[in-house]
LOPANU-493351 format. One record per residue (C-alpha): residue number from 1; chain; z, y, x. Coordinates in steps of 0.05 Angstrom, whole numbers, plus 5000, padded with zeros to 4 digits. Layout:
<nodes>
   seq   mol     c3     c2     c1
   NUM     A      Z      Y      X
...
</nodes>
This chain:
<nodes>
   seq   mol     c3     c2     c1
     1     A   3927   6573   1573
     2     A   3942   6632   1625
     3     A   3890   6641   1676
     4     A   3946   6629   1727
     5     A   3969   6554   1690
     6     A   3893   6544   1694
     7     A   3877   6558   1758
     8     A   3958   6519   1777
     9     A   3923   6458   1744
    10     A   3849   6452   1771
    11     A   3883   6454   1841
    12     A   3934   6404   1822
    13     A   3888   6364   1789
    14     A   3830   6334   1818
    15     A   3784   6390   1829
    16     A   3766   6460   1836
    17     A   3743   6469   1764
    18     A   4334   6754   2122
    19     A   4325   6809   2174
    20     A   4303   6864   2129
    21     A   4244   6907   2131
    22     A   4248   6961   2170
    23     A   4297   6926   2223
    24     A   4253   6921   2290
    25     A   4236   6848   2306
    26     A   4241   6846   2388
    27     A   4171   6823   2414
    28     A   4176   6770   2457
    29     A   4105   6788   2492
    30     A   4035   6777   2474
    31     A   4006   6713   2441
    32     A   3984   6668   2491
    33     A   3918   6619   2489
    34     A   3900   6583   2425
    35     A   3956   6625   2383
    36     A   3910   6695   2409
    37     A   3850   6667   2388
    38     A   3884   6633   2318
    39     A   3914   6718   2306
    40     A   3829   6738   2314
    41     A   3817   6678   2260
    42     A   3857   6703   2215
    43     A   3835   6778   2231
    44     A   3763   6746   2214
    45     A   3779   6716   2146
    46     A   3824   6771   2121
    47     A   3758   6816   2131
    48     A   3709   6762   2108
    49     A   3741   6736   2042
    50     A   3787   6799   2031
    51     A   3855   6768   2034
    52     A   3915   6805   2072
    53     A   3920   6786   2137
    54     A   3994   6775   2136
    55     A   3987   6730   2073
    56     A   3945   6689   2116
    57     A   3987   6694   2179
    58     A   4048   6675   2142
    59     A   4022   6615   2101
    60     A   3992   6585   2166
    61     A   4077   6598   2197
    62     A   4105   6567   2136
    63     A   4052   6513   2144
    64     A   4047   6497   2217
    65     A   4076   6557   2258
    66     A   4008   6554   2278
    67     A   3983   6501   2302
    68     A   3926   6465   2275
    69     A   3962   6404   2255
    70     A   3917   6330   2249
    71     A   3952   6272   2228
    72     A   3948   6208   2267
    73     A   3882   6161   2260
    74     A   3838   6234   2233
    75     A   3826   6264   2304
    76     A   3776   6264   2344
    77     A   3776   6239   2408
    78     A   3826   6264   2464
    79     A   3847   6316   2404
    80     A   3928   6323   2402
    81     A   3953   6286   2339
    82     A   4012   6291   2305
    83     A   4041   6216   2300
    84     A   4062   6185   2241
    85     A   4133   6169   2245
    86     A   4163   6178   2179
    87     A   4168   6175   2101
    88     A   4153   6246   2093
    89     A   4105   6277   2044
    90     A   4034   6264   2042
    91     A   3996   6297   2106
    92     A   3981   6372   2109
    93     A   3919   6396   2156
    94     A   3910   6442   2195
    95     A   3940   6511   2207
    96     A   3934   6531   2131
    97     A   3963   6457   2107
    98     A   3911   6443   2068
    99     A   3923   6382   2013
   100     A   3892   6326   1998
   101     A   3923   6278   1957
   102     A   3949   6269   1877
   103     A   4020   6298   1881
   104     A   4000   6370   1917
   105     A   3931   6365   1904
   106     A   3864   6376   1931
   107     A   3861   6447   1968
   108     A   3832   6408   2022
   109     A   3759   6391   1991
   110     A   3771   6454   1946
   111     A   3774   6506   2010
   112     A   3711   6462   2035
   113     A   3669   6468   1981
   114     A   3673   6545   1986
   115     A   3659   6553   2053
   116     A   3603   6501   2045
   117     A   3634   6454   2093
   118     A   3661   6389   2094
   119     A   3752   6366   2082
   120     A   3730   6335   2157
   121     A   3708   6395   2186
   122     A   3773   6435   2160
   123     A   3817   6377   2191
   124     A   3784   6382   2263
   125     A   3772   6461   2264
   126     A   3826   6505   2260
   127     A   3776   6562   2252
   128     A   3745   6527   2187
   129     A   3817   6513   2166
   130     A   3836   6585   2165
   131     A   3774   6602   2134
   132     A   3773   6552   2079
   133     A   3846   6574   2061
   134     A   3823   6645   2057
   135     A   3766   6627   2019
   136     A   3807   6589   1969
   137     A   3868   6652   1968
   138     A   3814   6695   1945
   139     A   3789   6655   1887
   140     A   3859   6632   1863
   141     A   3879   6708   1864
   142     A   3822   6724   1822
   143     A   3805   6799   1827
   144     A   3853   6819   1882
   145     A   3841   6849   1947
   146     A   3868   6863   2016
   147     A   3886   6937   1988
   148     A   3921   6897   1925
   149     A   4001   6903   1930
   150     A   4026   6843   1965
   151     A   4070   6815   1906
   152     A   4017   6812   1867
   153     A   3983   6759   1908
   154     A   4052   6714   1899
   155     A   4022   6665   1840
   156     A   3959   6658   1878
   157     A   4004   6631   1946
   158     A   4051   6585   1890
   159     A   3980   6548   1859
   160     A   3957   6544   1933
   161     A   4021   6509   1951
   162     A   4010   6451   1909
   163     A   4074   6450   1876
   164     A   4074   6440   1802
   165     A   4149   6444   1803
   166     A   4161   6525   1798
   167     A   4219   6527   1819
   168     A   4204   6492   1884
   169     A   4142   6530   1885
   170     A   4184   6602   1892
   171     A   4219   6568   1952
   172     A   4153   6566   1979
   173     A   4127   6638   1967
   174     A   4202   6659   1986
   175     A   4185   6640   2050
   176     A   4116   6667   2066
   177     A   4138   6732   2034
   178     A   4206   6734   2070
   179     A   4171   6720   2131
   180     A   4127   6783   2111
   181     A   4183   6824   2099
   182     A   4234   6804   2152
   183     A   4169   6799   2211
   184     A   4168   6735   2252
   185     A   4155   6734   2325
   186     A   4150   6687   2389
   187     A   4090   6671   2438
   188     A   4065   6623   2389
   189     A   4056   6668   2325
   190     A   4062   6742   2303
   191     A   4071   6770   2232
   192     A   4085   6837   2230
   193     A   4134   6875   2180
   194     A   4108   6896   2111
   195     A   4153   6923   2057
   196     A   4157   6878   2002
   197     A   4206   6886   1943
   198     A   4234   6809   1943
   199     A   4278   6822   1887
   200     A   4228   6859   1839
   201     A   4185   6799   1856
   202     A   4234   6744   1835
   203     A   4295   6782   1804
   204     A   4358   6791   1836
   205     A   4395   6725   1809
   206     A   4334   6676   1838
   207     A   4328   6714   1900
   208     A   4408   6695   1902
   209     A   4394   6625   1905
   210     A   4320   6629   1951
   211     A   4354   6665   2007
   212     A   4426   6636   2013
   213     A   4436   6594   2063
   214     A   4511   6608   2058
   215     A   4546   6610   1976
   216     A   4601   6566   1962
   217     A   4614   6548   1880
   218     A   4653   6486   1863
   219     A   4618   6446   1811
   220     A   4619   6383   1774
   221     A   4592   6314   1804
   222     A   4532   6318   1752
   223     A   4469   6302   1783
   224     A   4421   6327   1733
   225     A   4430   6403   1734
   226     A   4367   6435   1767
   227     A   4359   6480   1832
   228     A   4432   6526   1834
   229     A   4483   6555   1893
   230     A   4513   6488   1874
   231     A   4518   6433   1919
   232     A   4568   6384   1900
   233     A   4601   6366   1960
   234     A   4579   6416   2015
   235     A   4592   6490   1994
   236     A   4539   6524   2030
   237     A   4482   6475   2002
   238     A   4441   6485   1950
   239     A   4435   6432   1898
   240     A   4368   6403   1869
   241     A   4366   6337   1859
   242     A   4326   6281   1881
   243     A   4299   6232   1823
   244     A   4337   6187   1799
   245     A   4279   6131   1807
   246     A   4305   6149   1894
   247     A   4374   6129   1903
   248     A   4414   6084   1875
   249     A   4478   6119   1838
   250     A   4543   6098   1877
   251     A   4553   6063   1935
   252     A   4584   5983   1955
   253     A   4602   6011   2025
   254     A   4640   6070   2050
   255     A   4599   6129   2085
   256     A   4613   6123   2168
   257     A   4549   6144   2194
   258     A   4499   6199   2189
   259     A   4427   6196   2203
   260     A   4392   6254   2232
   261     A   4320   6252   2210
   262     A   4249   6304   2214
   263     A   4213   6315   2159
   264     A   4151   6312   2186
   265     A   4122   6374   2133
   266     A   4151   6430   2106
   267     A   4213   6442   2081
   268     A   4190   6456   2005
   269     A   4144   6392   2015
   270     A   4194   6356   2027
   271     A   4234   6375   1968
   272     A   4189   6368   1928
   273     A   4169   6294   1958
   274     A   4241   6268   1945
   275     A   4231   6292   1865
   276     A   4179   6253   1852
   277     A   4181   6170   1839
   278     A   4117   6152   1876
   279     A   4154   6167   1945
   280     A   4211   6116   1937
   281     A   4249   6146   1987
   282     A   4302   6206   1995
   283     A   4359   6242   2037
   284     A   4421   6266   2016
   285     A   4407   6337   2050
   286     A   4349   6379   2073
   287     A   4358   6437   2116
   288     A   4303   6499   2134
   289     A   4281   6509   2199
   290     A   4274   6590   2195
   291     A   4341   6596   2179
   292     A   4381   6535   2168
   293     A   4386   6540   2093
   294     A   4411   6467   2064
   295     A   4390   6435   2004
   296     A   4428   6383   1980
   297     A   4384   6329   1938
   298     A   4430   6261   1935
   299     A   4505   6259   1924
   300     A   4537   6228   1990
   301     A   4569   6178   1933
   302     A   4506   6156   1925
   303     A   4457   6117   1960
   304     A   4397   6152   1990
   305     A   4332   6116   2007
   306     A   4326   6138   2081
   307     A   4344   6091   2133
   308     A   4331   6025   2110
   309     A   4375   5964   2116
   310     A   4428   6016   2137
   311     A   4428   6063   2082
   312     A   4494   6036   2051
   313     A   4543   6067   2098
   314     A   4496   6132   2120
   315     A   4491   6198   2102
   316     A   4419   6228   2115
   317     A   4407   6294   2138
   318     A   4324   6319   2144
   319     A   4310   6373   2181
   320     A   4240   6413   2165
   321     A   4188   6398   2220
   322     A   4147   6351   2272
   323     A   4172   6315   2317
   324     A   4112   6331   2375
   325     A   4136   6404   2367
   326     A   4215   6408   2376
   327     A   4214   6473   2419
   328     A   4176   6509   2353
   329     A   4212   6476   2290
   330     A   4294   6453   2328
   331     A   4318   6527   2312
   332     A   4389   6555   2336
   333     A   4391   6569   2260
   334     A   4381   6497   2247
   335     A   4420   6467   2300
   336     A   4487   6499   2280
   337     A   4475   6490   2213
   338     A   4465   6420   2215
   339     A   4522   6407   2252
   340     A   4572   6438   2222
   341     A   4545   6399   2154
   342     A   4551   6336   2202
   343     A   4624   6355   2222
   344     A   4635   6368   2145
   345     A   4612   6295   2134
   346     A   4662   6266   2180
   347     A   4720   6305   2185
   348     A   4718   6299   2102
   349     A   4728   6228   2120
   350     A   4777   6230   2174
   351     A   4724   6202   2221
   352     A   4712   6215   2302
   353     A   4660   6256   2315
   354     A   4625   6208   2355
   355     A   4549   6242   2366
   356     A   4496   6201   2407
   357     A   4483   6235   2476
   358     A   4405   6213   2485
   359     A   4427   6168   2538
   360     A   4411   6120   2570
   361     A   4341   6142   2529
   362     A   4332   6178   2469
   363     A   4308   6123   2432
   364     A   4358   6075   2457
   365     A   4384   6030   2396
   366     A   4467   6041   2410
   367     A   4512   5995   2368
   368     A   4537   6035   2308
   369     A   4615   6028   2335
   370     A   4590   6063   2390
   371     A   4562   6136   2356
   372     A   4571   6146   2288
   373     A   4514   6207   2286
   374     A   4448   6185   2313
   375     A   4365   6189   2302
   376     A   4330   6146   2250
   377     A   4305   6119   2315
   378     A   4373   6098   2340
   379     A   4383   6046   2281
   380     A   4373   5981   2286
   381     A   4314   5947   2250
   382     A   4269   6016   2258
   383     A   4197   6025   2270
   384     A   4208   6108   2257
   385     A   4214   6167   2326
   386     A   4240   6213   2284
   387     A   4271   6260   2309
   388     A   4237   6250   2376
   389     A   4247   6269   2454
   390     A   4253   6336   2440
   391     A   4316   6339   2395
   392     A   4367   6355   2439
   393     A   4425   6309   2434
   394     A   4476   6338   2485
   395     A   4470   6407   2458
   396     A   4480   6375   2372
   397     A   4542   6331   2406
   398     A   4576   6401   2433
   399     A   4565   6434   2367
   400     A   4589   6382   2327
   401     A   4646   6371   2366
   402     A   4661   6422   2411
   403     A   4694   6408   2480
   404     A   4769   6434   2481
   405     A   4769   6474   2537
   406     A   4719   6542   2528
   407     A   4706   6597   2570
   408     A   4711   6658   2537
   409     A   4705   6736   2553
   410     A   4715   6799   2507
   411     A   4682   6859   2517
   412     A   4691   6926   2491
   413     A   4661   6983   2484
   414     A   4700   7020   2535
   415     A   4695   6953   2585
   416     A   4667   6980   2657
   417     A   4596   6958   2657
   418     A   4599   6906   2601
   419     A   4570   6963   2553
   420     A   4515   7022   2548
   421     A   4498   7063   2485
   422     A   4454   7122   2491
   423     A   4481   7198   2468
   424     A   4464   7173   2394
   425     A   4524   7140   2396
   426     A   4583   7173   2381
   427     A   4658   7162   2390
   428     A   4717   7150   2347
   429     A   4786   7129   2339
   430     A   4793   7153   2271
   431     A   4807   7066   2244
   432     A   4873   7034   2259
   433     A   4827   6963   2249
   434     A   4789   6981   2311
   435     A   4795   6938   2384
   436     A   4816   6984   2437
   437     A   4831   7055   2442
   438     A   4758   7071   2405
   439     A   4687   7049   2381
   440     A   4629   7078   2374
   441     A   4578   7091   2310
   442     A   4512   7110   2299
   443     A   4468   7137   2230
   444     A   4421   7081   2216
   445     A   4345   7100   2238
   446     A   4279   7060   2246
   447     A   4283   7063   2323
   448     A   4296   7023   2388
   449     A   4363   7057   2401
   450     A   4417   6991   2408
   451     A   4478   6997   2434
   452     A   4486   6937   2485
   453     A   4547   6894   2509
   454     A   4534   6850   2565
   455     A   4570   6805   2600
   456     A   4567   6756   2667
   457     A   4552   6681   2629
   458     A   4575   6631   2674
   459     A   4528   6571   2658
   460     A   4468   6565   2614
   461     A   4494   6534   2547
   462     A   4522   6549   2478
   463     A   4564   6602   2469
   464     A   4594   6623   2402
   465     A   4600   6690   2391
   466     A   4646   6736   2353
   467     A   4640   6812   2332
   468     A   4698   6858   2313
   469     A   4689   6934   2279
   470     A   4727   6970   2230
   471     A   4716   6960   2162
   472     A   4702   7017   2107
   473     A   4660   7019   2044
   474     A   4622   7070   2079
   475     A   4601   7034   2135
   476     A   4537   6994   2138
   477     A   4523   6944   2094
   478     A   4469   6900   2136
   479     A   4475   6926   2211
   480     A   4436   6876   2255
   481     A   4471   6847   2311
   482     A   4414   6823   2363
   483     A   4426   6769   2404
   484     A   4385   6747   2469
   485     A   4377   6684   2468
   486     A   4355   6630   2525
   487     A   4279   6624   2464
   488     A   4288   6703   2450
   489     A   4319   6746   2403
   490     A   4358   6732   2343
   491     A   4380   6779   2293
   492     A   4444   6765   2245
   493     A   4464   6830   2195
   494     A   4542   6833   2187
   495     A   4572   6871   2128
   496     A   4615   6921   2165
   497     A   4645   6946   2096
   498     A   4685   6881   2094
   499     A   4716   6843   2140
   500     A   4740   6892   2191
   501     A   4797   6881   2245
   502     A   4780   6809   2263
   503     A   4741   6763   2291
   504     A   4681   6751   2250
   505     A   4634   6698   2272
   506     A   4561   6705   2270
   507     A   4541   6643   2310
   508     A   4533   6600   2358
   509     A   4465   6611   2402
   510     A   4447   6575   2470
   511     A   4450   6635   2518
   512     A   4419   6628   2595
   513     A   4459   6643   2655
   514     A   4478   6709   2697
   515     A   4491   6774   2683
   516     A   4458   6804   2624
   517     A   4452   6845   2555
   518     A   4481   6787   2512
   519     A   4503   6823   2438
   520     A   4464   6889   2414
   521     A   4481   6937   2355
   522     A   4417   6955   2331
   523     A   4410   7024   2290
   524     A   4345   6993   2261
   525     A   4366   6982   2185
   526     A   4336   7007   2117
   527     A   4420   7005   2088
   528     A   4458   7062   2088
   529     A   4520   7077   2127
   530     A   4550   7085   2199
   531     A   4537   7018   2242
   532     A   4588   7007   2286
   533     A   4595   6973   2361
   534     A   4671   6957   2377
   535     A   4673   6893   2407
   536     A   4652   6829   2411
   537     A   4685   6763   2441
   538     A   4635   6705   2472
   539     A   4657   6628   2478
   540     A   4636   6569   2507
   541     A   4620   6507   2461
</nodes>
């Protein structure tokens, strides 16, 4: 047996024995309170038990963006909990998400027993918790170090991960390393960029399937094929299946409602929950809070184990988080991916997109002819909060089904005071695809140089936004368009070698009021090739 298999089974077992790097992530400010002192933590156990720093910063993001997570009924008193309000995985603890139970094992007592402390201890402190998980990195890893290359720690963060499934167990890495790689940033947690070669690590076609939250392939309606681009009745889903011992195959009643749920865990935890027998339970889809990737687990033929007495008719959809946290884990990402698989679901059907508006409370129980997308709360017959006060129903209603009349606005690069580049930009009317008389291009370069349109938003809301450039294989491959957001800046890379003299949508974000910088094209790329800023069209959803 391998040294890794061993060290994947004593953990297991019951003891010890995609922006890219380079592209600048926009700081939203410094970390504030608890998250400040959690960043010196981790600064404190990377030094102590030589383990990276950003391996430890981006384990505790995929884990808990954070936040020292403590399950309800193991707190101590006046500590916040997290409640217990679904059928999600077994509990993780703490920042790290330490385990403690038979499916993803025992890191819990295992990261304990090296510090010389006590599984209760690393559930109350989130200073224990990060040291524990350090402590633990640096024995799985064996002889590497902080000055070891980065992928090489990758088997070390799949056995800590408690997955015994490797497939799943790649999803997990994928996402601490991607985080590594791409940089995450808000007032809550900070990981800078470090270059990391993601398709050396996993080869180019699995790093295909980890980061595409958009591939269509038709495929069969075969349940049994394992983790693919392949979903078999949404086409930007991924397909792994549930088991079999979950759901029922087929269906007695036709599908009229779906069920929004939170996962209440990760979104690889979760996965990996609904594949194994002990859970009893399952949804049809799962979708990634970072950036809305969906997996697809259950057929929507069959019946998924999700929503009780009402699962016959109901499609369920989980989305990776807590419900005590909505503001952290309810992503613009997620949102808009979510609904547009929830307008899928209906419209497929030929049915109204009728989507609960939180009112007259968000855990009112409406009659089922009167919304036919609601909360696992807003069923009859439920006990479960999921997914909570903070999910914001009037905002999921207008994506889903957006109102008919939109305010929109263009603005292009030669619009009067709706656009500013610096001298780095130059000007060109050489493509008949572009908007106007001209654009304007730029050589890639690691540096803050954007080149902004900006425009006078009338209300704080959603806004859907469109970007149009010529097209030519010479152009940039991945140029980042920024967006500033009402919770910050979000990056989405276009392929401007494709595509060109249209409207190409790049998403819908919720944008604040007034007058501002709305759509930037940042020069900030490691690809080759001119990035161009022609125009770009904004409208109300």
């Amino acid at each position: 047996m391998s040294i890794v298999a061993l060290l994947w089974f004593m953990l297991v077992g019951v003891g010890m024995t995609a922006p890219a790097y380079g592209q600048k992530v926009l700081q939203p400010g410094p970390l504030k309170g608890e998250s400040a002192q959690i960043d010196r933590w981790f600064a404190k156990a990377s030094a102590e038990f030589d383990v990276p720093v950003s391996v430890l910063q981006s384990i505790g993001y995929a884990e808990s963006r954070w936040k020292q997570i403590i399950p309800d009924g193991e707190h101590a008193e006046g500590e916040e909990v997290e409640p217990a309000v679904h059928h999600g995985p077994p509990p993780a603890y703490g920042v790290m998400g330490l385990r403690d139970d038979p499916l993803f094992g025992y890191s819990l007592r295992n990261a304990a027993a090296l510090i010389g402390r006590t599984p209760d201890e690393l559930k109350e402190s989130a200073e224990l918790n990060i040291r524990g998980a350090a402590a633990l990195l640096h024995y799985l890893s064996g002889d590497a170090t902080r000055a070891t290359p980065l992928e090489l720690w990758e088997p070390a963060v799949a056995i800590y991960s408690g997955i015994s499934d490797r497939e799943i167990a790649q999803m997990y890495t994928y996402e601490v390393f991607n985080a590594i790689r791409s940089g995450r940033a808000s007032e809550n947690y900070r990981i800078r960029q470090k270059e990391i070669q993601l398709e050396k690590l996993y080869g180019s076609e699995p790093l295909k399937l980890l980061s595409a939250p958009r591939r269509t392939i038709d495929v069969p309606n075969s349940t049994d094929s394992p983790l693919s681009i392949q979903s078999t009745d949404y086409g930007p889903a991924l397909w792994n299946p549930a088991a079999s011992c979950n759901y029922t195959a087929g269906r007695t009643m036709a599908v009229t409602h779906v069920t929004i749920h939170t996962t209440q865990g990760s979104y690889t935890g979760t996965i990996n929950w609904f594949k194994n027998c002990a859970s009893s339970v399952s949804a049809h889809y799962v979708i990634r809070s970072s950036d809305g990737q969906i997996t697809q687990m259950v057929r929507e033929a069959d019946k998924a184990y999700h929503v009780g007495t009402s699962n016959g008719y109901t499609v369920g959809i989980e989305h990776e988080g807590y419900v005590s946290d909505p503001g952290t884990w309810y992503t613009d990402a997620m949102y808009n991916a979510s609904a547009l698989l929830s307008r899928d679901i209906l419209d497929s059907r030929g049915l109204a997109r009728k989507v609960f508006n939180g009112l007259p409370y968000w855990n009112s129980k409406p009659a089922d002819s009167e919304y036919n997308v609601k909360g696992h709360i807003n069923y009859a017959n439920q006990s479960h909060t999921d997914p909570g006060s903070g999910w914001n129903w009037p905002r999921y209603r207008d994506l889903v089904n957006p109102p008919s009349t939109a305010w929109e606005t263009i603005v292009d690069n030669a619009t009067s005071g709706g656009f500013s580049a610096s001298s780095n930009w130059a000007t060109s009317s050489y493509s008949s695809q572009r908007y106007g008389a001209d654009y304007r291009y730029a050589n890639p370069q690691a540096v803050s140089d954007a080149a902004w349109f900006s425009a006078n938003i009338p209300s704080a809301g959603n806004y859907q936004i469109y970007v149009w450039y010529p097209a030519n294989s010479g152009y940039n491959s991945a140029t980042p368009f920024v967006v500033s957001t009402s919770t910050g800046s979000q990056t989405v890379s276009v392929n401007q070698q494709i595509n060109g003299g249209s409207w190409v949508s790049i998403g819908t974000f919720a944008l604040n009021a007034g007058d501002q910088n709305v759509v930037g094209v940042s020069r900030w790329t490691n690809t080759t090739g001119y990035v161009i800023a022609d125009a770009v069209k904004i409208v109300r959803r």
